[in-house]
C-alpha positions in Angstrom: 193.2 18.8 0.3 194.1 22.0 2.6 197.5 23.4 3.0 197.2 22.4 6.7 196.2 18.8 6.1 199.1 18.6 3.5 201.6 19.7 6.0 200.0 17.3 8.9 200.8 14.2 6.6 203.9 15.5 5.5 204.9 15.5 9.6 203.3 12.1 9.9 204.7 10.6 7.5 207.8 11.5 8.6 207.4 10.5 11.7 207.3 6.9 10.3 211.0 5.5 11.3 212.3 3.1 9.3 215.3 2.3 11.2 213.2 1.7 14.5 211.3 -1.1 12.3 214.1 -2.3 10.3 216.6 -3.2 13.1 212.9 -4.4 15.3 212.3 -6.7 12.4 215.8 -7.8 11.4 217.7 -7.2 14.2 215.4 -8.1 17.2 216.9 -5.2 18.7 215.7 -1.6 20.1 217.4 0.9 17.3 217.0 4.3 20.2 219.2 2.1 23.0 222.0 0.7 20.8 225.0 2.5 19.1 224.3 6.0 19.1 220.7 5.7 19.5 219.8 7.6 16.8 217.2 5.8 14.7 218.6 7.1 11.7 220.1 4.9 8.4 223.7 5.6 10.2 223.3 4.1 13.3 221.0 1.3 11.6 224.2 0.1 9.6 226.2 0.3 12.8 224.0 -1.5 14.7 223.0 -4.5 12.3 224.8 -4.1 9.6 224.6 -3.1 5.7 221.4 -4.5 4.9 219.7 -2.7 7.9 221.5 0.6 6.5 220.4 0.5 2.9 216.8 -0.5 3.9 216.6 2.6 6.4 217.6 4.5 3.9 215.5 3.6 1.4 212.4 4.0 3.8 213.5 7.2 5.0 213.9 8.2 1.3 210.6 7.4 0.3 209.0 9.7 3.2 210.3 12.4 1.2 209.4 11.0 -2.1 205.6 10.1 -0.6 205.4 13.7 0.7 206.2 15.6 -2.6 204.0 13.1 -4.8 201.4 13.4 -2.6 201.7 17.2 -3.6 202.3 16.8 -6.8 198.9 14.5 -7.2 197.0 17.8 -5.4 198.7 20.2 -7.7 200.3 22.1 -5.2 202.7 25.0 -5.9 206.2 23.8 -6.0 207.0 26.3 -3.0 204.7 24.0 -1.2 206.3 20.8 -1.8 209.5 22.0 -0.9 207.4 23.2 2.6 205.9 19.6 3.1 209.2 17.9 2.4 210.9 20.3 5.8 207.6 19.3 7.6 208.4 15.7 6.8 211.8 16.5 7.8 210.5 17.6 10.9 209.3 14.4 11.9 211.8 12.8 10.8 214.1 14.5 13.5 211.4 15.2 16.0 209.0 12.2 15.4 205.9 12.2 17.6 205.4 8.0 17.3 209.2 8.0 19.3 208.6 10.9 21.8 210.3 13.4 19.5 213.8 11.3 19.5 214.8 10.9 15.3 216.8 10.9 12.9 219.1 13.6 11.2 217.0 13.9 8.2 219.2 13.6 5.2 217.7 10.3 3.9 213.8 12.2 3.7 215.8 15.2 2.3 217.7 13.6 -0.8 214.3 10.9 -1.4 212.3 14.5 -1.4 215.0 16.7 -3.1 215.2 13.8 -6.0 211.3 13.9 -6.1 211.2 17.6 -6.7 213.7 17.8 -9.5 215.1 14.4 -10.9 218.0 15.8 -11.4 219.0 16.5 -8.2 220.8 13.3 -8.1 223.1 14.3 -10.6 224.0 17.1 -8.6 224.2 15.4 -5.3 226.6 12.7 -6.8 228.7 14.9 -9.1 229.2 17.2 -6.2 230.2 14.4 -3.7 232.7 12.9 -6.1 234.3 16.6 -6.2 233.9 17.4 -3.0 235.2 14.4 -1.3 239.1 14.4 -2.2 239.1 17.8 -1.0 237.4 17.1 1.9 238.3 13.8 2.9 235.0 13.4 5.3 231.7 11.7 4.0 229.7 14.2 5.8 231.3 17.1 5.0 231.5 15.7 1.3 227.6 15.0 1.4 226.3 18.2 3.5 228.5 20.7 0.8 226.9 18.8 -2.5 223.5 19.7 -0.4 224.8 23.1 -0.6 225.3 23.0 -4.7 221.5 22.5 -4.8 219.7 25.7 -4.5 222.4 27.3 -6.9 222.0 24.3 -9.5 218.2 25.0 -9.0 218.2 28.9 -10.4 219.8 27.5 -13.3 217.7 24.9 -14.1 214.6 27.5 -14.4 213.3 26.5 -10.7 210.7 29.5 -9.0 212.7 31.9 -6.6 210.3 31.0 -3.8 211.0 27.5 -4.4 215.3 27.9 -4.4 214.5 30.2 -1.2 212.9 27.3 0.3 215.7 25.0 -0.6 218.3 27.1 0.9 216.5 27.0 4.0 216.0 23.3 4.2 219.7 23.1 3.3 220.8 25.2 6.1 218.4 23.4 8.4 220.0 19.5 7.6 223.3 21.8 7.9 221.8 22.9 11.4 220.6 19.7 12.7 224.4 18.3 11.6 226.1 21.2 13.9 227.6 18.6 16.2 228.8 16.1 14.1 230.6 18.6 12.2 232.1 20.4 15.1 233.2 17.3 16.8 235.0 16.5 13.0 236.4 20.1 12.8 237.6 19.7 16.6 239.4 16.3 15.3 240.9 17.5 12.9 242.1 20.7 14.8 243.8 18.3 16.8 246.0 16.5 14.2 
């Protein structure tokens, strides 16, 4: 397999929406024209309800997962996994089956982060449960254990490339959040 043809999949696959099929399927309804219209695990839990947001995320998960498997399998540098999982991120948010209208990508980032090192997990839930009473916001909660990755990754012996490549992946879910968390900032501003 070539790099390139790695990376194609990679944006293929996530292009692959879960929520667009799981509220189609479940729901009978059209995911991009109800609640917020983002076709994301979110909006699929708003929309039809708990089931419809666990199996979104679960299907958006496993884009990430398939993606650094799918590496793995090839034997492909772990700098390159970490590159497939932001093309599969890509398409997540900008997915070419829904005329470039996604997602907002966590769900394919913690399935691929988890993939990648196992123990990312761990981190991700031991820095939401310390993050959150300080916080007191899910999101910001979620998007600040994303942040404990990169720096849990140099300790755990990870390649420098690879953490570089984290951090950047990081700061682009941050990026793709910018308006969610200004509009929570701006809330609480107003208190």
């Amino acid at each position: 397999m070539t790099i390139f043809s790695y990376f194609l999949i990679s944006y293929l696959l996530g292009s692959l929406m879960a929520g667009y099929f799981v509220v189609k399927i479940l729901g009978k309804k059209d995911i991009r024209v109800e609640g917020s219209g983002n076709v994301g695990a979110r909006n699929a839990g708003r929309v039809h309800g708990k089931v419809s947001f666990i199996f979104t995320f679960l299907g958006d998960a496993l884009k990430g997962v398939l993606v650094v498997f799918i590496g793995e399998y090839f034997n492909l540098a772990p700098e390159l996994l970490l590159v497939g999982l932001g093309f599969a991120i890509l398409g997540h948010v900008k997915p070419i089956t829904l005329k470039f209208k996604g997602g907002m990508g966590i769900s394919t980032f913690i399935g691929g982060m988890i993939a990648f090192e196992p123990m990312s997990a761990l981190i991700l839930i031991i820095g939401f449960i310390l993050l959150y009473p300080f916080l007191k916001s899910f999101t910001f909660a979620g998007l600040g254990s994303f942040i404990l990755l990169p720096i849990c990754f140099y300790f755990l012996g990870i390649q420098l490339m690879a953490i570089f490549i984290a951090c950047f992946l990081v700061l682009a879910i941050i990026y793709i959040h910018r308006e969610d968390i200004f509009e929570r900032l701006d809330k609480r501003a107003k208190k």
